[in-house]
C-alpha positions, -999 to +999 in steps of 0.1 A: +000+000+000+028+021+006+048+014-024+014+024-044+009+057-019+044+067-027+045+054-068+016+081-070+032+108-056+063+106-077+042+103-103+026+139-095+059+157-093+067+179-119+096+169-149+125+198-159+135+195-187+169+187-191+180+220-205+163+241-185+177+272-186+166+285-144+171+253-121+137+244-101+135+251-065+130+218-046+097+204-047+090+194-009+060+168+004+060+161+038+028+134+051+023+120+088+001+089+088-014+079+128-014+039+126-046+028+145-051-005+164-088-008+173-099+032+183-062+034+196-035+057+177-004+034+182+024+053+161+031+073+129+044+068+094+058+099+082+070+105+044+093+128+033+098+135-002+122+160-017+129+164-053+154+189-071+162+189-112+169+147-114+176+138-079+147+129-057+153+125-021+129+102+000+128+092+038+104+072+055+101+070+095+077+047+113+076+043+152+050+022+167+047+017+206+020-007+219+012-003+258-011-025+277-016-015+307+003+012+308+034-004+301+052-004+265+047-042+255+061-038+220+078-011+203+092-009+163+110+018+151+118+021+113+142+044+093+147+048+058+164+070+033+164+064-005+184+090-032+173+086-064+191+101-093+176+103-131+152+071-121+182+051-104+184+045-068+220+060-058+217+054-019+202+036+004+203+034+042+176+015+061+174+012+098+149-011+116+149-022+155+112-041+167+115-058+202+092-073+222+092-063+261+085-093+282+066-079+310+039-105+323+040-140+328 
């Protein structure tokens, strides 16, 4: 669902020419998504996208923290950032850390 969320929004972004004679300014999109379990918001998934002339710029951050009780019984934390340059991905660096806490018996 992401991959189609975020295929769209590239898809929206404007194309410079490649002889363009002024250089765009930097076309910035920044989304925060709540994740829900039941009526409860649990965590965000936030999007940033950043595109200037042919390099497009994306990072992705999730962080999820599940509490019963009170106490944190699971927590994920995601990190991602993607360079992209004339349609090729140039960099990537990708971060994830989910644990569970084992608090009752």
């Amino acid at each position: 669902m992401r991959t189609i969320a975020l295929s769209l929004t590239l898809l929206a972004l404007p194309v410079v020419p490649a002889g363009a004679e002024n250089p765009a300014a930097a076309i910035k999109i920044h989304r925060v998504f709540d994740i829900v379990r039941g009526n409860d918001k649990i965590g965000t998934d936030t999007i940033d996208i950043e595109r200037q002339n042919d390099t497009t710029t994306i990072k992705i951050k999730k962080d999820v923290s599940v509490k019963v009780m009170f106490i944190e019984a699971y927590r994920y934390e995601h990190s991602c950032n993607e360079t992209w340059k004339n349609g090729q991905l140039v960099a990537f660096k990708s971060r994830t850390n989910g644990q569970w806490h084992e608090t009752f018996d």
